[in-house]
Each structure stands twice: as structure tokens, then as C-alpha cells.
C-alpha positions in Angstrom: -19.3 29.6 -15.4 -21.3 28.1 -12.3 -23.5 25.0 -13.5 -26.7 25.3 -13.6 -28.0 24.0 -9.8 -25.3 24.2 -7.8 -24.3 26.7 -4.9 -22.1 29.4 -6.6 -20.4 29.9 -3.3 -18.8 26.6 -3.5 -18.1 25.7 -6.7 -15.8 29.2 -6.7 -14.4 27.4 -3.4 -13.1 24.5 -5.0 -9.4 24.3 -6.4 -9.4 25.3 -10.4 -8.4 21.9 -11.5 -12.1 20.8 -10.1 -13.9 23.2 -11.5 -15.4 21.7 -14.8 -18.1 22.7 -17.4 -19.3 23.3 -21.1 -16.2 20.6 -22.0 -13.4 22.5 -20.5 -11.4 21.7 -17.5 -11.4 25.5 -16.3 -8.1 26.9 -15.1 -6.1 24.8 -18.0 -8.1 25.6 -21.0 -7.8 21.7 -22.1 -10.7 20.3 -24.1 -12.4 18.0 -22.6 -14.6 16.6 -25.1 -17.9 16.7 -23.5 -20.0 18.6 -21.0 -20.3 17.7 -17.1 -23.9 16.1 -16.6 -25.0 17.8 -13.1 -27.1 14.6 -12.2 -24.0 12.4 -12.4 -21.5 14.9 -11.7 -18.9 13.7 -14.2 -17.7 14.2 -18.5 -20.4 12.7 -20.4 -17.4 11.7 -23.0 -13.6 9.8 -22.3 -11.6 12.9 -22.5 -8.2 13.0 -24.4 -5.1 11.4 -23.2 -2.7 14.6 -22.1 -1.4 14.7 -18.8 -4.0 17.8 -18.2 -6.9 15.2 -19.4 -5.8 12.5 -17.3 -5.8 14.8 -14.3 -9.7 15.8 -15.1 -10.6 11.9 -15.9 -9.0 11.5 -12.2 -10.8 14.6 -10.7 -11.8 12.6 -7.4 -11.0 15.3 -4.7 -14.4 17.0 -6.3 -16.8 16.2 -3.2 -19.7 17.2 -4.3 -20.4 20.2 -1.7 -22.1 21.9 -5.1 -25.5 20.4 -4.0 -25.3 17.5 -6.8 -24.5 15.1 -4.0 -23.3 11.2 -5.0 -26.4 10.0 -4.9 -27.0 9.1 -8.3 -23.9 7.6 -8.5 -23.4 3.8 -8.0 -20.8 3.0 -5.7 -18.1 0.6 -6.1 -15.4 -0.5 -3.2 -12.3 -2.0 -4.9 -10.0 -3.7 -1.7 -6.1 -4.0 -3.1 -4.5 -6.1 -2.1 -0.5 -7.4 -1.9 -0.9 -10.9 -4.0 1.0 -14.1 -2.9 2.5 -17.3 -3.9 0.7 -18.6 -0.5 -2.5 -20.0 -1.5 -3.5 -19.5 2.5 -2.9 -16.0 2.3 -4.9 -15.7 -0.8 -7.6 -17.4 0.5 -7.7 -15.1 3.9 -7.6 -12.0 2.0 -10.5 -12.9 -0.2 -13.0 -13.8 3.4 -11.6 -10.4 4.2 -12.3 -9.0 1.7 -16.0 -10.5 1.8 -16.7 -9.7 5.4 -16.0 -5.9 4.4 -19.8 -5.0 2.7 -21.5 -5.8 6.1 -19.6 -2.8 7.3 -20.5 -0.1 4.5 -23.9 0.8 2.8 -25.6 -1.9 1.8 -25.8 -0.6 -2.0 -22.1 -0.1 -2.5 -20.4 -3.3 -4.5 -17.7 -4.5 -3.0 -14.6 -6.3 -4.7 -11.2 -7.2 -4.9 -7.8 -8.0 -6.7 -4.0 -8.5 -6.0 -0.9 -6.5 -7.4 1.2 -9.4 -7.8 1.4 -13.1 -8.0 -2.1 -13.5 -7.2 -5.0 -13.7 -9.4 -7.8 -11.7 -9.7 -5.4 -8.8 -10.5 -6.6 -5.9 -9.9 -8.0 -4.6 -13.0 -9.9 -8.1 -12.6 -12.0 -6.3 -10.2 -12.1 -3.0 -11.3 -13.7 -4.6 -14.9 -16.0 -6.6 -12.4 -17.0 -3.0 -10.8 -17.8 -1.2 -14.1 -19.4 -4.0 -15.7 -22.1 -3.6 -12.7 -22.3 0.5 -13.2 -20.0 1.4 -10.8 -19.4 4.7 -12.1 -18.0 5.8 -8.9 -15.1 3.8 -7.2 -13.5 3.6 -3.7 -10.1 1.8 -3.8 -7.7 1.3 -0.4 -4.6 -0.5 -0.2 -5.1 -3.6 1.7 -1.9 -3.3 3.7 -1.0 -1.9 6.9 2.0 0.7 5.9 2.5 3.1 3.1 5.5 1.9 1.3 6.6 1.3 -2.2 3.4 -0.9 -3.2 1.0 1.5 -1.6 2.8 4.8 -3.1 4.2 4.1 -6.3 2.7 0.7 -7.7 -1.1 0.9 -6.6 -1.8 4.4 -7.2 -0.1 4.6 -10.7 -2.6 1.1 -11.5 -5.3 2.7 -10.4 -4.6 5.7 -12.8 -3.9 4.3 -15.2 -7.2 2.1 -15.1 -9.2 5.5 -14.5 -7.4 7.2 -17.5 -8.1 4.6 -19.5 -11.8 4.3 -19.2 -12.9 7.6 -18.4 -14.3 6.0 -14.5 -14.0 7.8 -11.4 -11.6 6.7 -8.8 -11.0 7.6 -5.4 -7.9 6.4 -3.4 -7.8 5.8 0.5 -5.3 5.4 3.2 -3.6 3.1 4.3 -4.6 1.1 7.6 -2.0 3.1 9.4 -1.3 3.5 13.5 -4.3 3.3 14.2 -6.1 2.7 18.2 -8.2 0.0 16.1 -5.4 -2.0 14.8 -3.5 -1.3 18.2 -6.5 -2.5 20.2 -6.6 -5.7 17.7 -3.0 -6.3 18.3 -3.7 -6.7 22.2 -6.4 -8.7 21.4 -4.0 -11.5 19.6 -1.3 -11.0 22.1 -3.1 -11.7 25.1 -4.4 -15.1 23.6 -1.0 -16.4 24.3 0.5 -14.1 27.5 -0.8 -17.1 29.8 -0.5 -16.4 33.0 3.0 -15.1 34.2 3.3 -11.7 35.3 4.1 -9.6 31.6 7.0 -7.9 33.6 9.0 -11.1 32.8 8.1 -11.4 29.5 10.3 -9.6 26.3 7.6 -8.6 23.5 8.8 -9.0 20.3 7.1 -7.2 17.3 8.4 -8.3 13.4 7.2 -6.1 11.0 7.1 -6.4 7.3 10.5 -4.4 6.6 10.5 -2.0 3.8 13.0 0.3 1.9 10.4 3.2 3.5 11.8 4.5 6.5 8.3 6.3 6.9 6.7 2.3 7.2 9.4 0.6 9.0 9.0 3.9 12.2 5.5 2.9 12.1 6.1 -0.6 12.9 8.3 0.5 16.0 5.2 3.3 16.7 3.3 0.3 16.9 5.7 -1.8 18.9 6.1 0.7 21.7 2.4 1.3 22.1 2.1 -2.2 22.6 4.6 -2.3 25.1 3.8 0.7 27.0 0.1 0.4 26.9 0.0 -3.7 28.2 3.4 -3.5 30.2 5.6 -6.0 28.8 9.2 -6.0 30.8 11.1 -5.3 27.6 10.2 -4.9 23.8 12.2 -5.5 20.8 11.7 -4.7 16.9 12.2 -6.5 13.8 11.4 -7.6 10.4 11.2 -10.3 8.6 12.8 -8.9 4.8 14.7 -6.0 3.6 15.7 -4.3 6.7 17.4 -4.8 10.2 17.4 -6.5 12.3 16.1 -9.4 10.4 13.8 -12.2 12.7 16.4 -14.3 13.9 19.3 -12.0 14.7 16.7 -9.7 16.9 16.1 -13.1 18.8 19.6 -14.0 19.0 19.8 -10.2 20.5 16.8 -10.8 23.1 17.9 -14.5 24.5 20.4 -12.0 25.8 18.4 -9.9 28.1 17.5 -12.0 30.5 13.8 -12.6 30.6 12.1 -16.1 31.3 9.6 -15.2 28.2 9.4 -14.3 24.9 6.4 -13.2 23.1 6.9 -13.1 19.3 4.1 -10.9 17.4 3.9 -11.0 13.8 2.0 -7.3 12.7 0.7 -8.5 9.7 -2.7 -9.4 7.9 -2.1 -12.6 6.6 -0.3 -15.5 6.4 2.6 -16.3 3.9 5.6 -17.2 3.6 7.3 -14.1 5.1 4.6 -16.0 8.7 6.3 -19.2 7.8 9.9 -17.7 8.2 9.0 -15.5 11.4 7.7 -18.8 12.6 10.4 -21.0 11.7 13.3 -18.9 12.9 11.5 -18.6 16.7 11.7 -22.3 16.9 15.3 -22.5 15.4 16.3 -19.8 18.3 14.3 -21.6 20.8 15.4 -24.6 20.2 18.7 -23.1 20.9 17.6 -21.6 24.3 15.7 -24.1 25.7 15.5 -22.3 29.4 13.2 -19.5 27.7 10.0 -19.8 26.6 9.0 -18.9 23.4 5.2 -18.1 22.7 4.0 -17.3 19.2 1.2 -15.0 18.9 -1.0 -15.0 15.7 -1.4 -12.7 13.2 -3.9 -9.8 12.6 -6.1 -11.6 10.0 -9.7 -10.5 9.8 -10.3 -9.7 13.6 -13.0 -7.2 13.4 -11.1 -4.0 14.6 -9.7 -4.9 11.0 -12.4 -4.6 9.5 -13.3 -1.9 11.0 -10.7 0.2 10.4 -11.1 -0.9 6.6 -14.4 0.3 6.7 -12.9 3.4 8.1 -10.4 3.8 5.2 -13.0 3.3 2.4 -16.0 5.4 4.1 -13.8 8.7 5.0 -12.9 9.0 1.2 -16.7 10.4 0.7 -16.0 13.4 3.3 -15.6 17.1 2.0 -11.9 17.4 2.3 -11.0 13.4 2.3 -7.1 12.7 3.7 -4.8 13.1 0.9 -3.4 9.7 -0.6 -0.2 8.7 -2.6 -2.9 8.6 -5.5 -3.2 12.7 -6.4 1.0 13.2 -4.5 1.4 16.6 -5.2 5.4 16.4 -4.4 6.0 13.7 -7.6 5.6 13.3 -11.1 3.5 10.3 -12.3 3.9 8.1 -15.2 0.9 6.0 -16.6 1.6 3.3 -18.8 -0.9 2.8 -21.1 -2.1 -0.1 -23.0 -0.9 1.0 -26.6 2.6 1.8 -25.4 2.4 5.5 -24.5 3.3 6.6 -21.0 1.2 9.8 -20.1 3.3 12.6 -17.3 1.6 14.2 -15.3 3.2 16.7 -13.6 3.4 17.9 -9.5 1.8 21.1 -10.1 -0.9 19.0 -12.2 -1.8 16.9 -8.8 -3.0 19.3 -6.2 -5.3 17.8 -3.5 -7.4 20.4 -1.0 -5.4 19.5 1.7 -2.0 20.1 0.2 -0.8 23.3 1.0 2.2 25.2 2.9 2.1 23.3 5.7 2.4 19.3 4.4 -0.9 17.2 5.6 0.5 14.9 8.4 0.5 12.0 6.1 3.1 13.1 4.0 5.5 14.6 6.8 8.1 12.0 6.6 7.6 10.7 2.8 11.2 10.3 1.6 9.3 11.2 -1.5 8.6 14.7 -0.1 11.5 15.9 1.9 15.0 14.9 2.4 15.0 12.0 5.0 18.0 11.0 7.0 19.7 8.4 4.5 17.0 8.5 1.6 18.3 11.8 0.6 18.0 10.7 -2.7 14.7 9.5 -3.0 13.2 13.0 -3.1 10.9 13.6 -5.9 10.9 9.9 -7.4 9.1 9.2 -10.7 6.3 7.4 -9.6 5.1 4.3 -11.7 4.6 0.6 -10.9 7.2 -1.9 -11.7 4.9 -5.0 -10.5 3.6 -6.0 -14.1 5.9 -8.9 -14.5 4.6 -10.8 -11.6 1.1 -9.5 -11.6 -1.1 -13.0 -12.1 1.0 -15.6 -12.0 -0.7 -17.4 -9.4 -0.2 -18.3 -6.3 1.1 -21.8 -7.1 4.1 -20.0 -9.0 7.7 -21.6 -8.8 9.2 -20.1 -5.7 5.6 -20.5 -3.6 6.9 -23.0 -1.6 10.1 -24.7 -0.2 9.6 -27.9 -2.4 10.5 -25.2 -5.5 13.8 -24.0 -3.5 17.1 -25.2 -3.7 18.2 -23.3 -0.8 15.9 -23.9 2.0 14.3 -27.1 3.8 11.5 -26.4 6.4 10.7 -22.7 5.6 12.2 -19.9 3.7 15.0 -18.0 4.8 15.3 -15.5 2.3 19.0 -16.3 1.0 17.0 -17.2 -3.1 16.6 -13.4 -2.4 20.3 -13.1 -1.9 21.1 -15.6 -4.4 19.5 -13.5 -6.9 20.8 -10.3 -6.3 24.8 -12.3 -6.6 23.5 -13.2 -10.3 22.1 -9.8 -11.3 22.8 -6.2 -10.4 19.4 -5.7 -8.8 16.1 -8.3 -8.5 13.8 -5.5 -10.2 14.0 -4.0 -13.4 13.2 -0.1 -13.2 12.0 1.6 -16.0 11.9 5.4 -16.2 10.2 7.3 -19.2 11.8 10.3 -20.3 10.1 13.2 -22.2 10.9 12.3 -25.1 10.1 15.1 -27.5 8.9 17.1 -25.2 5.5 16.4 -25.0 3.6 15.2 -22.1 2.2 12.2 -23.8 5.0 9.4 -25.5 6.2 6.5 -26.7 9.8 6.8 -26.2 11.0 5.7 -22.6 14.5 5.3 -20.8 15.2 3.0 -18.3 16.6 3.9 -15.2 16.9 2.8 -11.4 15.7 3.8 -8.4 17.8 4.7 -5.4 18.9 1.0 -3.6 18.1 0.6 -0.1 21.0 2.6 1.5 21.4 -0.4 4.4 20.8 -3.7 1.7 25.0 -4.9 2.8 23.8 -4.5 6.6 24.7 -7.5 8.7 21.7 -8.0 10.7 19.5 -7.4 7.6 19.1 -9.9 4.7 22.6 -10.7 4.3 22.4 -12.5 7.5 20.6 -15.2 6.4 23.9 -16.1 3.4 25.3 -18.8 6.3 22.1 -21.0 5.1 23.4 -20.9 1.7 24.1 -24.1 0.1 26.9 -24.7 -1.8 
């Protein structure tokens, strides 16, 4: 049944899952528990808690090209972000995150919250957002990659936040490769090239480092165009946790090469510890190599091809066919955790999105998630849920936020605690995976189980290069 004012052509365009009226999500027969109000374009009641249910509370790839339009909805902007025990990094995030509303509509509310460590949580803000009648929210990951936070934990908050209260929210990109955030990079780079010729200078990029493949490529993507596009001599690659080459064995490598310079690029938004130890191990290495000049370049912060490219991420999520986003995966089951101890499944097939088809949308090409990728075979079809919960809030003043708190490091972390900790236990997260049960879609009996460990974690030029600081 077409509702009453809108264009019959497109409502029979839209995929099934969309499609709802007269309290039933049409294509699955599941009661929805009240009828779809045309003004406001959304179930006048909280439906019930199935997997089928959860998928119409979370119906955001609707777009409205029925004639309804948004605009009787009130718009919220939810920014989420990382968290930190750095009380800097907090603190830059949040002016980020206020600069963002001169950027977007001047009626949309904008907030904020952290997945870990860092308070407000994010929750905090989404109760912020529907206690001023948002009934319509944009979320985007405030990080630069897709990765685990941005693909598993986020998306399943988010869900489980829109399940639970019956609100409406819409999940955006990531900042990505992007000519914005490339043209930003330059920007911070040249502030320190000076004045010799760039043919005799080495660039050196450290990215984040991530069990992704997908995330670490981009950093090199990012890297290269860099290098390529301002003409550095040489470029190098590294990151600062997880994988290799770690910060100071890619310096150790590029003392090697030869050039008189050495420009050292942090690609990330904020600073933090991970900034202190990029930082810290360019002086150790220079102080080492004292015919080679070291320059330090700053981070990406809130320059305002930041912000525009956040504005980007947030605004595009209103279009008719939006990107698809880690928050309606069509490749992966999802598991919500909800407040009374059932876990709600929703299913692959349950998940479509417009823009998934035969042919995978570009942003999902090289998920390990997806497809088979070289090394993360195994990864293919992960349950995706968040295992952040036990560090979400704890502030950014909690033990380990600062070198006074560590036994194993003096001017700056190293990242051997990190070591340290996986010696004493089999892994440094706990991984919980929720069976069926009895079958149904909607439990209380859960399993635990792991995920696949970063193939490369023993790697010498990884983390395990930083065990000679370890104190005895």
C-alpha cells in the first residue's frame, strides 16, 4: 500500500525493507506496532525488539524521495569520537567538535561523545540530542580510517542506542583519502620544510597502525600522494602501534638513505600519547644522528580542510542514495547488546543498503570483513559488536594516561605496558561472541569467543621492537 501523499513511483523504487505502512514493515510481515506518520516520516510507536524490528527502528537508507521530505524533522549531528587518557586530545576534539555547526545548517544541533576512556560517552550526547527533539540524527566517526572502532564498535553503539529508543540514526563515512585532508596535510608540512631544496629531504609519514589492512594502505595512499604531489627526494611509512614498521625502527631505516633531512609527519587529528611517542622517538634517533636534521611537523588538528571534509561526511548522508557505511554492512551479522542483557542478531540479508549490490560499492572493496584479503583470510564475515564497554568513561585522567602511572617508561611511552600485558594474559581484550542460543534471533545466552589476532603481532619491526626498553 502507497501512503497517502507520496509519489507511487518511488515508494515502489525503494528496497522492501524501506517500505513501511499501516504497522507493518512490508516485505517481512513483522509487526511493527504503530503506523508511519507521513509528516514525520517515521513509526509513531518503539517497535518490538526482533532482529526484523531493529532493522525498521534503523531504516535510515529511507531518503525521503516520497515527497515527505526531512523537513519536519529536527536534525541532530552526533561527532564520534576515539576517547583518550590525554586530557589535550580531549580538549582539541571538543573545539573540533564546536567549530563543526558553522559549517552545516544553522538549525541542526551539533554534539559529541567518545568511545573509550573519555567522557561524554557517546550515549552522553545522543541523550543530549533527543532530549532537544532530535528525532533525526547524523553520526560520523571522528577518525581518519575505517578500522576496528569505526566498523565494529561505533556502528554496533549506535544501533544499539537507535534500537533502544525507537530514534532514527544515520551513519557517515569516515574522513577517508580525501584531496581535502591531503591538501591540509601540505599545509602542516610546509610550515616546517624551511628552505632547502625538498629533493634532499626524506618525508616521513606515521600513521595510526591498525589490525585493518584496508586502514593501514590508506595511510601509505596518503603518504605517496604527499610525496609525489610536493616532491620530497624519498618517502617512508610507519606507524606508531600495532603494525610495522613501528616509529623508531622506520627512522633507524631512513638515517640509512642518505638524505641531509628528515621531515617526520604525524597523520593524525589530535594529540596524545600515541604524538608523544612519534615525538619522542624522532629525538631519541636524532640524537643518535646528529649530521641529519630532523624536523617535526604538526599534526592535522582542526585546520579547516578538517572541518571541511567533516562537514562533508555529515551533509552527504541526507543525499538520495548516501555512501554505504559499516553501520547497515550487508556482508556481516550484527550483535546489539542491550541494556537488560539480551543481545538482538540481525542478520546480512536483514542489512541491505541501496548501494549494495553485485558489484561491492568502492568502500567496501578491500574490507577483510567482505572478502578474503591477503593474510586476514580469516576475518571474513566477523560478528560485528563492540568490545569497548570496559573502558568507555573512565576519564581521561585514568591510571596509564601518563608516564608518571608507568613503570616502564620515563619521558614518553614506548608501548612495551602494551607488551607487558599481553606476557601476563593470552590477549589485552576480552571478545565476547553471542551464539543463538535457542534459535531465536533475540537472547540471553551468549558464548565467548575471539577474534582472529593480528597475523604480524610477533613481527620485529612492529610492537615487539620496543621489549629492549623493558625494565627488569
Amino acid at each position: 500500500m502507497v501512503p497517502g501523499g507520496a509519489n507511487p513511483i518511488a515508494w515502489a523504487r525503494l528496497p522492501a525493507y524501506t517500505r513501511r505502512y499501516d504497522g507493518v514493515l512490508e516485505g517481512t510481515g513483522a509487526k511493527c506496532g504503530g503506523t508511519v506518520d507521513p509528516k514525520r516520516g517515521r513509526c509513531a510507536a518503539i517497535v518490538e525488539l526482533t532482529a526484523t524490528c531493529v532493522r525498521s527502528l534503523l531504516f535510515r537508507d529511507m531518503r525521503f524521495t516520497l515527497g515527505w521530505g526531512w523537513t519536519s524533522m529536527k536534525t541532530g549531528v552526533m561527532i564520534c569520537g576515539h576517547g583518550s587518557r590525554s586530557q589535550a586530545a580531549v580538549d582539541e576534539f571538543a573545539v573540533l567538535a564546536e567549530k563543526l555547526p558553522a559549517l552545516l545548517p544553522a538549525d541542526w544541533d551539533v554534539d559529541y561523545g567518545y568511545l573509550e576512556f573519555a567522557n561524554p560517552v557517546i550515549r552522553d550526547g545522543l541523550d543530549r540530542l533527543r532530549a532537544a527533539g532530535c528525532d533525526r540524527i547524523l553520526a560520523v566517526p571522528g577518525m581518519l580510517f575505517a578500522a576496528m572502532h569505526s566498523k565494529n564498535d561505533i556502528p554496533t553503539v549506535l544501533n544499539t542506542y537507535a534500537a533502544t529508543h525507537g530514534l532514527q540514526i544515520s551513519y557517515g563515512r569516515e574522513l577517508g583519502v580525501d584531496p581535502k585532508m591531503v591538501a591540509a596535510a601540505a599545509d602542516l608540512i610546509r610550515d616546517v620544510e624551511g628552505a632547502g631544496s625538498l629533493h634532499d629531504t626524506c618525508l616521513v609519514v606515521i600513521g595510526r597502525g591498525a589490525s585493518d589492512p584496508d586502514a593501514n594502505g590508506n595511510v601509505a595512499k596518503i603518504a605517496r600522494l604527499l610525496h609525489e604531489g610536493m616532491g620530497f627526494g624519498w618517502c617512508e611509512v610507519g606507524y606508531s602501534g600495532v603494525t610495522f614498521p613501528l616509529v623508531e625502527p622506520c627512522l633507524e631505516h631512513v638515517v640509512k638513505l642518505g638524505y641531509k633531512r628528515v621531515a617526520v609527519f604525524p597523520y593524525f587529528l589530535f594529540s596524545g600519547i600515541l604524538i608523544d611517542r612519534i615525538y619522542g622517538f624522532t629525538d631519541r634517533v636524532a640524537a643518535a644522528n646528529p649530521d641529519i636534521e630532523f624536523v617535526k611537523a604538526p599534526y592535522l588538528g582542526d585546520h579547516p580542510k578538517v572541518l571541511e571534509t567533516f562537514a562533508e561526511r555529515i551533509t552527504e548522508q541526507t543525499l538520495g542514495t548516501p555512501p554505504p557505511n559499516c553501520g547497515v554492512c550487508g556482508y556481516r551479522e550484527q550483535v546489539l547488546a542491550l541494556a537488560d542483557g539480551r543481545h538482538a542478531h540481525i542478520k546480512p540479508e536483514n542489512r541491505k543498503h541501496p548501494a549494495f549490490g553485485a558489484v561491492p560499492p568502492p568502500t567496501c572493496v578491500m574490507c577483510k570483513y567482505r572478502v578474503q584479503v591477503l593474510g586476514f583470510e580469516k576475518e571474513v564475515g566477523a560478528v560485528q559488536e563492540s568490545h569497548h564497554h570496559h573502558v568507555e568513561g573512565q576519564g581521561a585522567s585514568a591510571p596509564g594516561s601518563n608516564v608518571v602511572d608507568c613503570n616502564h617508561c620515563d619521558t614518553f611511552c614506548t608501548g612495551v605496558c602494551r607488551l607487558v600485558m599481553t606476557d601476563q594474559h593470552d590477549h589485552g581484550h576480552h571478545h565476547h561472541h553471542h551464539d543463538h542460543g535457542d534459535g531465536h534471533e533475540l537472547s540471553n545466552d551468549h558464548d565467548h569467543h575471539h577474534h582472529a589476532e593480528y597475523p604480524h603481532a610477533k613481527h620485529p619491526l612492529g610492537p615487539e621492537s620496543a621489549r629492549k626498553y623493558q625494565k627488569s
